[in-house]
C-alpha positions in Angstrom: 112.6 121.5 121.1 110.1 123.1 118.7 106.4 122.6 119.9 103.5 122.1 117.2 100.5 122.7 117.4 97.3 120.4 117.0 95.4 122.1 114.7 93.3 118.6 113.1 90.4 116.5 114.4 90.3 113.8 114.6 86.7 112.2 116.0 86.4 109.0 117.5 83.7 107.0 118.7 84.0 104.6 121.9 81.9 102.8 124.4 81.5 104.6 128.0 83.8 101.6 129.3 86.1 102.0 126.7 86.1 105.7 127.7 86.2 105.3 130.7 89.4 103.3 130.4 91.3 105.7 127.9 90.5 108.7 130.8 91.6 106.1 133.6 94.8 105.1 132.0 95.6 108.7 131.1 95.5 109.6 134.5 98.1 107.2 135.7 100.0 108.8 133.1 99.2 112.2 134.0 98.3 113.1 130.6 95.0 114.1 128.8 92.9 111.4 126.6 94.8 113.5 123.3 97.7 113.0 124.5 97.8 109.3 126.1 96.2 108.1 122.2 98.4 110.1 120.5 101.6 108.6 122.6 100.3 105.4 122.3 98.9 105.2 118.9 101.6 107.2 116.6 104.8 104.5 117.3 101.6 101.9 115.4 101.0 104.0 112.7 104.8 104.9 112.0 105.5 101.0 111.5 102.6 100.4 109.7 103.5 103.2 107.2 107.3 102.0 107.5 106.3 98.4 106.6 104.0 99.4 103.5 106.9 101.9 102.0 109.9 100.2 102.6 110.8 97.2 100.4 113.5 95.3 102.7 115.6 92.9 100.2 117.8 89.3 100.8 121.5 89.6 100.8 121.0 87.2 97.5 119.0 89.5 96.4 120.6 92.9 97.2 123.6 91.3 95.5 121.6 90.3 92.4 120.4 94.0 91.9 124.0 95.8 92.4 124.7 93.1 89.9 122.3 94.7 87.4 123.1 98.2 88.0 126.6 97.9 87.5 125.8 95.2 84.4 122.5 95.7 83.1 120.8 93.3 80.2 120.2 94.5 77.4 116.3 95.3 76.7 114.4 93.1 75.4 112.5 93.5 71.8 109.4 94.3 74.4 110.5 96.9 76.3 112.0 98.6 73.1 108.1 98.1 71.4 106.9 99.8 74.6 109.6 102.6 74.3 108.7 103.3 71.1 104.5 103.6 71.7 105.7 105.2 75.0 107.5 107.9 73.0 104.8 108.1 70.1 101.9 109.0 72.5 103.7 112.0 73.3 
């Protein structure tokens, strides 16, 4: 397993008890403050990111958009305008 290097800062701005209890829990851990956050605080941020990119679709309506990819409408006299300013601002 590769190892990376922290190269960033990050700064962070706590009350001594809330200090104190990040040190204290990183010792049962037998880690450093970094470390214990960073363990702790990454799994968050990856669902957060995951829940903000990721668009998670019905079976209705996963079934209604394999319906328009293999059949798709034809465009409407709207999106053809907007094709056609679209291709004129070029």
């Amino acid at each position: 397993m590769a190892t990376t290097t922290r190269e960033e800062r990050i700064e962070l701005r706590a009350t001594k008890e809330e200090k104190r209890l990040l040190a204290a829990a990183a010792a049962y851990e037998r880690l450093d403050v970094t470390s214990f956050i960073m363990r702790n605080v990454l799994p968050s941020a990856r669902k957060v990111v995951d829940r903000a990119e990721r668009i998670v679709l019905s079976e209705r309506d996963t079934e209604r958009i394999l319906m328009l990819l293999e059949s798709p409408p034809k465009p409407s006299s709207a999106l053809l305008a907007a094709a056609r300013r679209h291709h004129t601002r070029k």
